[in-house]
Every structure is written in C-alpha cells, then in structure tokens.
C-alpha positions as CSV (number, residue, x, y, z in Angstrom):
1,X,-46.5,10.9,10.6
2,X,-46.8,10.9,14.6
3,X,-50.4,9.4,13.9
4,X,-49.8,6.8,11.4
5,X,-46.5,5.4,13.4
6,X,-48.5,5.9,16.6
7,X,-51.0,3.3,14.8
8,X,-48.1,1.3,13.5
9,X,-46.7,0.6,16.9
10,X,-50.1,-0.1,18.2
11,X,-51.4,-2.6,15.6
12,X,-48.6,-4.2,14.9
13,X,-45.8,-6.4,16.0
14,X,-42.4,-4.4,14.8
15,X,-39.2,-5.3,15.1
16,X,-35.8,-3.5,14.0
17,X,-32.4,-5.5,13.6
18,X,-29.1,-3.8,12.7
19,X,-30.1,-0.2,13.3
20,X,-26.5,-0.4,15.5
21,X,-25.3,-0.6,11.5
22,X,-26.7,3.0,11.0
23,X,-24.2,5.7,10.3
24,X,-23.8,7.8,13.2
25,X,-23.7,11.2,11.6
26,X,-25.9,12.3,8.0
27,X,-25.4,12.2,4.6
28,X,-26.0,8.7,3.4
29,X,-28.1,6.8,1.4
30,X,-30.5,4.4,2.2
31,X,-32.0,1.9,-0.5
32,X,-34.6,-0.1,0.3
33,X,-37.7,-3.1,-0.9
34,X,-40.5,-1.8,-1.9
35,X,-43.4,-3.6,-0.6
36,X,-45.8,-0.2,0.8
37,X,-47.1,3.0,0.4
38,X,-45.5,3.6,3.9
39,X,-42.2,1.7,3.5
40,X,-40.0,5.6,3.6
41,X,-42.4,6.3,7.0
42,X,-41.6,2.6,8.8
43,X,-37.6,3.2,7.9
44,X,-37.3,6.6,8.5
45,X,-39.0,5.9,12.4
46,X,-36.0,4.1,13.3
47,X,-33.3,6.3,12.6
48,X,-30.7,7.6,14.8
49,X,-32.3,10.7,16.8
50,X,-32.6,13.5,15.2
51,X,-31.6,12.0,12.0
52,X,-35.5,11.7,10.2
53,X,-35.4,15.7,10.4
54,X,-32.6,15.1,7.5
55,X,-34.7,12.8,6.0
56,X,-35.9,13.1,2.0
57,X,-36.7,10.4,-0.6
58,X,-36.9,10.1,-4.0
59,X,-40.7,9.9,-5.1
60,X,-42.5,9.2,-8.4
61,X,-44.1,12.6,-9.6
62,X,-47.4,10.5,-10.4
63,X,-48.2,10.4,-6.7
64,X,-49.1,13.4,-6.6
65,X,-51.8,13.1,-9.9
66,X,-52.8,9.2,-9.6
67,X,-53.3,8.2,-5.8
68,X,-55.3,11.3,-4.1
69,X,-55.2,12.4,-1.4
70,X,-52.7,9.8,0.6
71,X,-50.4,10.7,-2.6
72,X,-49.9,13.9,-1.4
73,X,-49.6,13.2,1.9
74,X,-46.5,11.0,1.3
75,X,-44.6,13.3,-0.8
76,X,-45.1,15.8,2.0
77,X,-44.1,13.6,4.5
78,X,-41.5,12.0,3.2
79,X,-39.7,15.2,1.6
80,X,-40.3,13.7,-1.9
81,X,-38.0,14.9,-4.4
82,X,-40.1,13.8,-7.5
83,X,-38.8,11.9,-10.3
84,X,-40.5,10.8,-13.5
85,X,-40.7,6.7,-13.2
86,X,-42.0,6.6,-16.9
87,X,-39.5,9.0,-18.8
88,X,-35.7,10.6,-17.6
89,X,-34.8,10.6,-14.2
90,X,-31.9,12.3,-14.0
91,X,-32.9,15.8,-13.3
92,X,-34.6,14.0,-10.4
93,X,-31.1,12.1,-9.4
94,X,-29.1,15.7,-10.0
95,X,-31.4,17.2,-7.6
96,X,-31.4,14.3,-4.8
97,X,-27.8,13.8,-5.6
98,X,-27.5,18.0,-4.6
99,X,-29.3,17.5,-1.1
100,X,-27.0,14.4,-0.1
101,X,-24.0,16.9,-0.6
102,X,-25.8,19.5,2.0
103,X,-25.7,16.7,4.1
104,X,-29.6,15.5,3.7
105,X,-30.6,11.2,4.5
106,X,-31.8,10.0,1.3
107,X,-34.0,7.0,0.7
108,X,-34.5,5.3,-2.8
109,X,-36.5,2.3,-3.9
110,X,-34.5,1.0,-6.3
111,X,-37.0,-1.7,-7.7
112,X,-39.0,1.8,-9.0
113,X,-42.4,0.9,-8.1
114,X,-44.2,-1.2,-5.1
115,X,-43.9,-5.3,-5.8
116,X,-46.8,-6.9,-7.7
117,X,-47.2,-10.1,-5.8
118,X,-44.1,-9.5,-2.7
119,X,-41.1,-10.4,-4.7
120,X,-38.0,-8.1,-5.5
121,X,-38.1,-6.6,-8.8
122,X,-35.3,-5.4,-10.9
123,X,-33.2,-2.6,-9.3
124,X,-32.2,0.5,-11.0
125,X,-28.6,1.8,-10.8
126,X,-30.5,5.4,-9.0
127,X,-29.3,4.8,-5.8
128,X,-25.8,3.5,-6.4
129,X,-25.7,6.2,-8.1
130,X,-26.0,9.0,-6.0
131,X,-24.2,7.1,-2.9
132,X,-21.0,7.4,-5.8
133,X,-21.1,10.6,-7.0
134,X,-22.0,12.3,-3.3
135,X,-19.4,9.8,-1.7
136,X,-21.5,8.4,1.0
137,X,-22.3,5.3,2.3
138,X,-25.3,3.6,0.8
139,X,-27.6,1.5,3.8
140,X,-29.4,-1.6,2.2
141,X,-32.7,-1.7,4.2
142,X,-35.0,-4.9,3.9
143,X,-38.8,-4.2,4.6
144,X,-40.4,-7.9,5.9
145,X,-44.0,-8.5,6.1
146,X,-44.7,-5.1,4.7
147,X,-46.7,-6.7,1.4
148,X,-48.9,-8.5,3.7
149,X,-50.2,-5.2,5.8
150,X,-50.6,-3.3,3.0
151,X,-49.5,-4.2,-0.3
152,X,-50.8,-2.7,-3.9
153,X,-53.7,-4.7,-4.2
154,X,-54.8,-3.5,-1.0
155,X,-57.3,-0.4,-0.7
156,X,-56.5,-0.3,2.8
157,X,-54.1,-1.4,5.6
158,X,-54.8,-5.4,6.9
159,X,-53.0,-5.4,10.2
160,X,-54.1,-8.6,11.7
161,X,-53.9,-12.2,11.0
162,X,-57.1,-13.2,8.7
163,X,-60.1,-14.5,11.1
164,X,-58.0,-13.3,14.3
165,X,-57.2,-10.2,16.4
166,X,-53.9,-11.4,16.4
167,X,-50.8,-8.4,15.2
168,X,-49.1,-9.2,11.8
169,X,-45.3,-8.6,11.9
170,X,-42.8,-6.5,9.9
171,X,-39.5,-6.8,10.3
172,X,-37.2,-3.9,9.2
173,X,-33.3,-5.0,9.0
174,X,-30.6,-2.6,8.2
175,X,-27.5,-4.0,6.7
176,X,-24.0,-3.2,6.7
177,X,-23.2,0.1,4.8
178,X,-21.8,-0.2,1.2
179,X,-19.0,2.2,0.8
180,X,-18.5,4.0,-2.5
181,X,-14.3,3.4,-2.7
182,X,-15.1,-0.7,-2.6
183,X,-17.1,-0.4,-6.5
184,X,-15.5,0.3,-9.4
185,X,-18.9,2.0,-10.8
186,X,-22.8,2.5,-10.0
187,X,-23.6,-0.8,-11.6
188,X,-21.2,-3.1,-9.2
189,X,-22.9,-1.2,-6.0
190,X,-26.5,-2.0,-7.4
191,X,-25.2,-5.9,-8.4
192,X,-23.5,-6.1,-4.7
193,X,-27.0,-4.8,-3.4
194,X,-29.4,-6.8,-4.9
195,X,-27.1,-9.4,-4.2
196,X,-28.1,-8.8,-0.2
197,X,-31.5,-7.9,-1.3
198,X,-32.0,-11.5,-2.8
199,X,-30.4,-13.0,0.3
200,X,-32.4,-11.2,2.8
201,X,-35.9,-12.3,0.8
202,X,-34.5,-15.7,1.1
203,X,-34.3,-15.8,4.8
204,X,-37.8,-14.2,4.9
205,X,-39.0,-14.6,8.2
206,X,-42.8,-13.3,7.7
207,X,-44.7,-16.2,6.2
208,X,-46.5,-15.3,2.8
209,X,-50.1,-15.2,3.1
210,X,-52.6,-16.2,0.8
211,X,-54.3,-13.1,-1.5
C-alpha cells in the first residue's frame, strides 16, 4: 500500500476536493465509480487520519481465483469482504453490513464491476443498503481520470500523457454525505446517488483519451 501510493504521488498529478465533507468520526459508507483495480487504495489514502486503519470494502470473491497475484493483494489490502458478483450477495451484504455496526469504513462500488469503456454503469442498491440498515451516512466518492491510468483493458498502469513525460491527473471528489432518515428505502438512496454520480461524470474534468 505505502509503495503503490508512494508511486501514485510520484507519477501522477492528484488532487482531492471535498475531503472537508468527510465524516469526522467512523462508521460510514463510502460508494464510489469504478474505473481501477486501485480505486479502494486512491480513496482510502485520503481519509481523515487514522480513519484507513477502519477501512474494509466489499470485494468480488473472483479476485482471488481470476486475476493472480495483484487479486490477492487487493483483497488483502483493502480488507475485502468477498461477495459473489455472479450469484446472491447478501451473505456478503449481512457480513459488511455487521462490520459497519462495530464501527468499520466501508467502501462499495455500486456499478459491480470496473467500467468497460469509462462510463458509469448501472448501480446496485448494495450500498444504499447497508448505509440504511447500519444507519450511517453514505459518502458518494467520484474517481476522475482513473480509466485513463489504468483501466480494464490495461495490463499495466499508463501514467503519463501518450508520447510525453508529462503526469496524467486523477481527481478524487468526495461529496456531501447522504443521510439514511432523508430516503424512504435503499432504492431512493441509490436513485439520489447515481443521480450525483451522473452529474459529477458530466462535469468530467480529465479529458478522455483515445484507446
């Protein structure tokens, strides 16, 4: 983790907006874009202090069988609680929903899987959900620029401009928390997020690069 934010810092330009929008004290939700492998590692660097030591997410199980070694790695690092993307996931909400109560930060993607081509994808009711039944706050968090370091197509991370030495950007904006007492149900909290979600992606600041 140290290394790979170490490298992140280095290699790229990154810059943080509304992390004064953070709650000050643990448990809460965070639901975020997924555009990375290393989305849960950007997001979780900018956390109040002391706060990433709180810090679990909601994982498919397949990383740990289809992507090796790096896989692995994330689950470990990220405290991935490990929920089947192809079959039921509620034993996998029950559980996250569980460590959110003992007072844990936990991040959910709730498009399910990283974005084909950079767009937003459909979101799942998974975080609303637990940010309900825990009664916490749930944190939209908008990844920026993320696709175009290191998106799925990608066998490794592209850091700078094509033809240049010059730092790509990512942008990482946390928004004002949603509060479970404002929503009548799981599905109004996902409609009110994606709702920001689809705002944010319009006022994409990170041009789109070709490939």
């Amino acid at each position: 983790y140290h290394i790979a934010m170490g490298l992140s810092r280095m290699l790229l330009r990154i810059e943080v907006e509304g992390r004064d929008r953070l709650p000050a004290k643990p448990p809460y939700v965070l639901a975020a874009n997924h555009e990375t492998y290393i989305d849960g590692m950007w997001i979780g660097a900018y956390l109040p202090r002391g706060h990433f030591r709180r810090f679990c997410s909601l994982a498919a199980s397949d990383l740990k069988t289809r992507h090796g070694w790096l896989g692995k790695v994330i689950l470990q690092v990220g405290r991935g609680i490990q929920v089947d993307r192809f079959g039921n996931p509620v034993r996998g909400l029950i559980i996250a929903k569980k460590e959110v109560e003992k007072g844990e930060i936990l991040l959910v993607h709730p498009e399910g899987t990283r974005s084909e081509d950079g767009s937003l994808g459909e979101f799942k009711d998974g975080a609303a959900y637990v940010s309900m039944k825990a009664g916490v706050p749930l944190v939209p968090v908008f990844i920026d620029g993320g696709y175009e370091i290191f998106n799925r197509h990608m066998k490794n991370p592209r850091p700078f401009l094509p033809g240049t030495l010059r730092r790509k950007t990512l942008v990482i904006t946390y928004g004002q928390p949603f509060l479970p007492e404002s929503y009548k149900d799981a599905h109004e909290m996902t409609a009110a997020l994606s709702a920001w979600m689809e705002e944010r992606a319009a006022l994409k600041r990170v041009p789109r690069l070709p490939g």
